[in-house]
VOBA-840915 format. One line per field, with one value per residue: residue number from 1; x, y, z of N, C-alpha, C in turn. Coordinates in Angstrom, 1 decimal, always signed. Example, Ala and Ser with C-alpha at 12.3 -4.5 7.8 and 13.67 -1.06 7.14 Angstrom:
<nodes>
num = [1:2] .
nc1 = [+13.2:+12.8] .
nc2 = [-5.7:-2.2] .
nc3 = [+7.8:+7.1] .
cac1 = [+12.3:+13.7] .
cac2 = [-4.5:-1.1] .
cac3 = [+7.8:+7.1] .
cc1 = [+13.2:+12.9] .
cc2 = [-3.3:+0.0] .
cc3 = [+7.8:+7.9] .
</nodes>
This chain:
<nodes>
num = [1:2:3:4:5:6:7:8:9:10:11:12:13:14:15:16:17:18:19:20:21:22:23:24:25:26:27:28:29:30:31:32:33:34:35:36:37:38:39:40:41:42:43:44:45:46:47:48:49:50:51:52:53:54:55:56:57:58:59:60:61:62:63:64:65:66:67:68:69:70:71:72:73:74:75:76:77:78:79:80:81:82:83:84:85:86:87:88:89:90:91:92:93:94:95:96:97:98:99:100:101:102:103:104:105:106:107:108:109:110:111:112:113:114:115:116:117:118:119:120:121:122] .
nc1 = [-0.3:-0.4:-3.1:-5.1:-4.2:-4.9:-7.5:-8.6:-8.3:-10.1:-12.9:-12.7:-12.7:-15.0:-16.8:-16.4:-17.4:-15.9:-15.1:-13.4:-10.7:-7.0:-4.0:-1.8:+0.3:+3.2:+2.7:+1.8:-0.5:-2.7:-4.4:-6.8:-7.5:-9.4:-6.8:-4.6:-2.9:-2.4:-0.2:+0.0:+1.8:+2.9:+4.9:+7.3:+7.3:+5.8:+3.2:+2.8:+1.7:+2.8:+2.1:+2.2:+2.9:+2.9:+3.5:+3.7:+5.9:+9.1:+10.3:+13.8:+14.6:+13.3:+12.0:+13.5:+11.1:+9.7:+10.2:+10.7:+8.0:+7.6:+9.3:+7.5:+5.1:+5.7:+7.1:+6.2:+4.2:+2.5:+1.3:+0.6:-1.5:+0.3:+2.4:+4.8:+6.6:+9.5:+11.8:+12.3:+14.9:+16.1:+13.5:+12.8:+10.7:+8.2:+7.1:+4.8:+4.8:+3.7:+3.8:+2.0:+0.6:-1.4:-2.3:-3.4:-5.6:-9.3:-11.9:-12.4:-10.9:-9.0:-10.2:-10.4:-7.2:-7.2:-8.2:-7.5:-4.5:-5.1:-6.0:-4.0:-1.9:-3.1] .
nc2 = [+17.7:+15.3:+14.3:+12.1:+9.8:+11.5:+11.8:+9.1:+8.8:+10.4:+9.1:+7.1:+8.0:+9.0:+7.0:+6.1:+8.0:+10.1:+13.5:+15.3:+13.7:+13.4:+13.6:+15.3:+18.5:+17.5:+15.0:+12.7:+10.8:+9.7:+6.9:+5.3:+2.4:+0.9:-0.1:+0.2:+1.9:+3.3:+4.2:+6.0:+6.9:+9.1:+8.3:+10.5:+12.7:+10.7:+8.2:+6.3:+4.4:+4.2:+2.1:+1.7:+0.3:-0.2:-3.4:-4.6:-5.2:-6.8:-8.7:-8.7:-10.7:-12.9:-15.5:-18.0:-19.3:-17.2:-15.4:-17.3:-17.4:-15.0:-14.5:-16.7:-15.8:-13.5:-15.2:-15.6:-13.5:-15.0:-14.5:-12.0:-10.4:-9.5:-7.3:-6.7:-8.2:-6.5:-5.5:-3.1:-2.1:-0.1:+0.7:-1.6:-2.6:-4.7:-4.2:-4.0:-3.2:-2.0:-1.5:+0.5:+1.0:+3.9:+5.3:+3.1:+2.2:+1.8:+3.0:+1.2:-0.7:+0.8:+0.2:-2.6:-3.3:-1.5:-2.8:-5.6:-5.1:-3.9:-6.3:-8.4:-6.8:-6.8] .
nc3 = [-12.3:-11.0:-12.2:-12.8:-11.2:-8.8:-9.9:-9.5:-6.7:-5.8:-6.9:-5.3:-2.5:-2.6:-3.0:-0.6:+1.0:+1.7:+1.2:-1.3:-1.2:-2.1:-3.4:-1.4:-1.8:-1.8:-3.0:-1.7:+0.5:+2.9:+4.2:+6.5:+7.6:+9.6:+12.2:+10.5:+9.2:+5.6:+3.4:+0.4:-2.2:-4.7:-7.2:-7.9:-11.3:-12.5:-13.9:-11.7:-8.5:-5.2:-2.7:+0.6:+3.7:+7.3:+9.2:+11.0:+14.4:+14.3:+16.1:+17.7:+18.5:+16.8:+15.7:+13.5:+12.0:+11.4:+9.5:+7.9:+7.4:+6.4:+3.7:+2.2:+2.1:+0.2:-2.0:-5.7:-4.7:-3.6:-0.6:-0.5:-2.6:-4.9:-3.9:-1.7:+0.8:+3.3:+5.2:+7.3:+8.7:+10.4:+11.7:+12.7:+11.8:+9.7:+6.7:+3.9:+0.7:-2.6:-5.6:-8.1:-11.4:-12.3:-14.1:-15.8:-14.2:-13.6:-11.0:-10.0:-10.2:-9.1:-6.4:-6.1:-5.9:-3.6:-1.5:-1.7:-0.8:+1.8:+3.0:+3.0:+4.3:+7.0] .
cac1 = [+0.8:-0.9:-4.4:-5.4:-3.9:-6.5:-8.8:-8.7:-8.7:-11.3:-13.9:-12.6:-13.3:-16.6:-17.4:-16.3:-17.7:-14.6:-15.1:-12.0:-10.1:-6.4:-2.8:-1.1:+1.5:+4.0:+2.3:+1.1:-2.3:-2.3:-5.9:-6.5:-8.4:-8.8:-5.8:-3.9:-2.3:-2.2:+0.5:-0.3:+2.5:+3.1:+6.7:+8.0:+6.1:+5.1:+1.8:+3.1:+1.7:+3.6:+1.4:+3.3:+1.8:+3.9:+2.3:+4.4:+7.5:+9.7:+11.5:+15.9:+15.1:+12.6:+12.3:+13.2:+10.0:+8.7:+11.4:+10.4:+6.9:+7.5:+9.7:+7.1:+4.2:+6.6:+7.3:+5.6:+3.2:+1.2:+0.6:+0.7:-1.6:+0.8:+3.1:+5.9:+7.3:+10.5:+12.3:+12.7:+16.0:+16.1:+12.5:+13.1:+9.3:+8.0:+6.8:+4.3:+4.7:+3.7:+3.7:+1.1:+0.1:-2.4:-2.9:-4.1:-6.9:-10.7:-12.1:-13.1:-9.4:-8.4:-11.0:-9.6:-6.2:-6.9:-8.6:-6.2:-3.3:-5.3:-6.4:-2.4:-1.0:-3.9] .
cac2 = [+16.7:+13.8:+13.9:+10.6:+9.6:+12.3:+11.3:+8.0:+8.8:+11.6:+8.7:+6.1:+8.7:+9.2:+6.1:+6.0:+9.0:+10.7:+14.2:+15.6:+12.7:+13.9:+13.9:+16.9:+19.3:+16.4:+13.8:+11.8:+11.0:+8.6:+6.7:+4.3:+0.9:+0.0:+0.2:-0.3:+2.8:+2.8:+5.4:+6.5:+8.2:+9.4:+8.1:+11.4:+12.9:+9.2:+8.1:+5.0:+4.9:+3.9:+1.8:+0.8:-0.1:-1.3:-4.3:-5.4:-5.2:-7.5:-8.7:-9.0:-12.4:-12.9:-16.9:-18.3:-19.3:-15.8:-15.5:-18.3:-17.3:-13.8:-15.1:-17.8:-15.0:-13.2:-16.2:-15.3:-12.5:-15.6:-14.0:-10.9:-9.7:-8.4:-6.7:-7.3:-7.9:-6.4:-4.7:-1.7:-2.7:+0.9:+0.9:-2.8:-3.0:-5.0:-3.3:-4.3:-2.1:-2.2:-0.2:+0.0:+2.1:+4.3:+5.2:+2.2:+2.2:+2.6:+3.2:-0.2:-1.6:+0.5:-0.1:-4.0:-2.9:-1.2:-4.1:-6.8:-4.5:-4.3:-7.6:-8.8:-6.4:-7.7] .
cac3 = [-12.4:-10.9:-12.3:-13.0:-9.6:-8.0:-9.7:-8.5:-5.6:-5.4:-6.9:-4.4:-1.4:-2.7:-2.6:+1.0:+1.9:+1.8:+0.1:-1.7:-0.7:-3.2:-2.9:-1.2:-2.6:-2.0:-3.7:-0.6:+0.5:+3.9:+4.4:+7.8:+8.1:+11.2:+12.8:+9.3:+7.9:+4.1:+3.0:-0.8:-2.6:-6.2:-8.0:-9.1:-11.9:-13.6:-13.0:-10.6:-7.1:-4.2:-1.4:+2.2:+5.5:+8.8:+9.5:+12.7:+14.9:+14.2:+17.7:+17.4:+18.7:+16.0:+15.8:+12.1:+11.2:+11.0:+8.3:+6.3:+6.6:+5.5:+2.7:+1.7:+1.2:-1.2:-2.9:-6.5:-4.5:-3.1:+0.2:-0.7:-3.8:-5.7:-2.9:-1.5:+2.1:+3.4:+6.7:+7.7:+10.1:+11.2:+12.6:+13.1:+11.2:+8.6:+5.4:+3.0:+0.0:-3.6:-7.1:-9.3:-12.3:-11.7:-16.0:-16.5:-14.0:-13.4:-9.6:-9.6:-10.2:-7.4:-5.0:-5.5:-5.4:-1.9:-1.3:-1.6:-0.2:+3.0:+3.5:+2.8:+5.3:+7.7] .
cc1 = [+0.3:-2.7:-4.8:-5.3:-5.2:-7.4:-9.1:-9.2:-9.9:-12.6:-14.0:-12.9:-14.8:-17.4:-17.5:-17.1:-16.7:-14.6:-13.6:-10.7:-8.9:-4.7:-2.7:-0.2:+2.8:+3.8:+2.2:-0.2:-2.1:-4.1:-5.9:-8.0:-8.5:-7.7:-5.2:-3.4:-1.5:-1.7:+0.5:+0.7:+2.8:+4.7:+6.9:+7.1:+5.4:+3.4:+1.6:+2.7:+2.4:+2.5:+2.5:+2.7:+3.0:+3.1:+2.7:+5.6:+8.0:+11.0:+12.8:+15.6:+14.1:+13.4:+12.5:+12.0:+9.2:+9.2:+10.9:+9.1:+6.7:+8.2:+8.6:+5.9:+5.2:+6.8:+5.8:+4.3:+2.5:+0.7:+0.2:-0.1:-0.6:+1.9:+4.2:+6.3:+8.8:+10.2:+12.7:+13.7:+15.9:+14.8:+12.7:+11.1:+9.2:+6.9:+6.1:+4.0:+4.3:+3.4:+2.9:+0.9:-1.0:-3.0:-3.6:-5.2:-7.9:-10.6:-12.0:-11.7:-9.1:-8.5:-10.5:-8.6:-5.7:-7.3:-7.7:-4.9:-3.7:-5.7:-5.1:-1.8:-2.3:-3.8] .
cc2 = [+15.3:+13.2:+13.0:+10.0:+10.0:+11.8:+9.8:+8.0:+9.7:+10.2:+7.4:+6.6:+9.1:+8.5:+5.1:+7.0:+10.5:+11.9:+14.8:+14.8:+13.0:+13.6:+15.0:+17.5:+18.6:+15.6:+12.8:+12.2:+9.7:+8.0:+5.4:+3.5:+0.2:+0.9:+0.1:+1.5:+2.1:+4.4:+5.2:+7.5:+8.3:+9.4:+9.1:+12.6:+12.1:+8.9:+6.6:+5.9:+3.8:+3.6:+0.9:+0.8:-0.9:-2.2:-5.2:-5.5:-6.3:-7.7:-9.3:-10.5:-13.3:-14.9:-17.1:-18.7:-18.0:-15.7:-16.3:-18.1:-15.8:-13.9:-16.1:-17.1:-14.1:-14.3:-15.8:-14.9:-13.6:-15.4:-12.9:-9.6:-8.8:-7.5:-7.9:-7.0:-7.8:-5.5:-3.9:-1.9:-1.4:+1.2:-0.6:-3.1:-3.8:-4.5:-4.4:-3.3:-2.8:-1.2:-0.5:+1.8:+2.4:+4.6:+4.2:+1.3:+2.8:+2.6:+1.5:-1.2:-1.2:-0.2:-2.0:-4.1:-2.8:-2.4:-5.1:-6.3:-4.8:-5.4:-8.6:-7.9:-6.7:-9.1] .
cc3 = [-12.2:-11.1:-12.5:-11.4:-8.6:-8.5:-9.9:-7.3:-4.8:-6.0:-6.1:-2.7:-1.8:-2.4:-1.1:+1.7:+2.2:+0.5:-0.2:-1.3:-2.3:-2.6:-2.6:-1.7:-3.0:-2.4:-2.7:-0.2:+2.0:+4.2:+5.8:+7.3:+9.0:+11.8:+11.9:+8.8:+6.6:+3.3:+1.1:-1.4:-3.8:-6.4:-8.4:-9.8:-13.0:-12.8:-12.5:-9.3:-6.2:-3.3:-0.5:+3.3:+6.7:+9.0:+10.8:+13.0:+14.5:+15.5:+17.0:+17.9:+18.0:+15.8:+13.9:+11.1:+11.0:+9.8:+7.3:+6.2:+5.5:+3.8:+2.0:+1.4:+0.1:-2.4:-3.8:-5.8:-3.7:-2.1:+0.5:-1.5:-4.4:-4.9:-2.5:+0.0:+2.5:+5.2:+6.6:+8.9:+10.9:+12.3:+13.5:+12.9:+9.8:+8.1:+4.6:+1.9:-1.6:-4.6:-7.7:-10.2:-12.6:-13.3:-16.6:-15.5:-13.8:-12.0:-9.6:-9.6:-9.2:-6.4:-5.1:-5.0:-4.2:-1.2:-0.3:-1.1:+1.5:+3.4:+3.7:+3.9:+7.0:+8.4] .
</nodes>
């Protein structure tokens, strides 16, 4: 169902070191950098992937300028590659998540992809 996807990701754990590196039965795959979790999940049965990372609490007395800076990386992607920052009010976290289509890449697209995801939720 999500071959292309796997194998993405089976030649991007390879090149980590990472043997059999695949989605599981549920179409998730979870990989860490650092301290960064990088949650990997499959849309359905399209061949869109889902990337999201917590990237920090957000305190209730959260001063306005956090706000306008998290607003002002969204503004057209430019702090973001390509991602997008929102809140999770229930966790009271902010989320850096993004969709991309996995059909219309090579490894080497991903491995930027992952790239620039982690270095934006960073």
């Amino acid at each position: 169902m999500h071959e292309h996807i796997n194998r993405l990701l089976a030649d991007f754990g390879n090149a980590l070191g990472l043997d059999g590196l695949a989605l599981d039965d549920k179409g998730y795959c979870c990989l860490s950098f650092d301290e960064l979790l990088v949650n990997i999940e499959a849309v359905g049965d399209s061949t869109l992937v889902l990337l999201y990372s917590s990237v920090g609490v957000l305190p209730a007395d959260a001063a306005p300028a956090i706000y306008r800076s998290l607003l002002d990386a969204n503004y057209f992607f430019q702090g973001t590659a390509g991602a997008t920052v929102g809140l999770d009010l229930a966790a009271g976290t902010v989320v850096l998540t993004r969709v991309v289509d996995a059909a219309t890449l090579q490894v080497l697209d991903w491995e930027g992809v992952i790239q620039g995801f982690v270095e934006s939720a960073e």
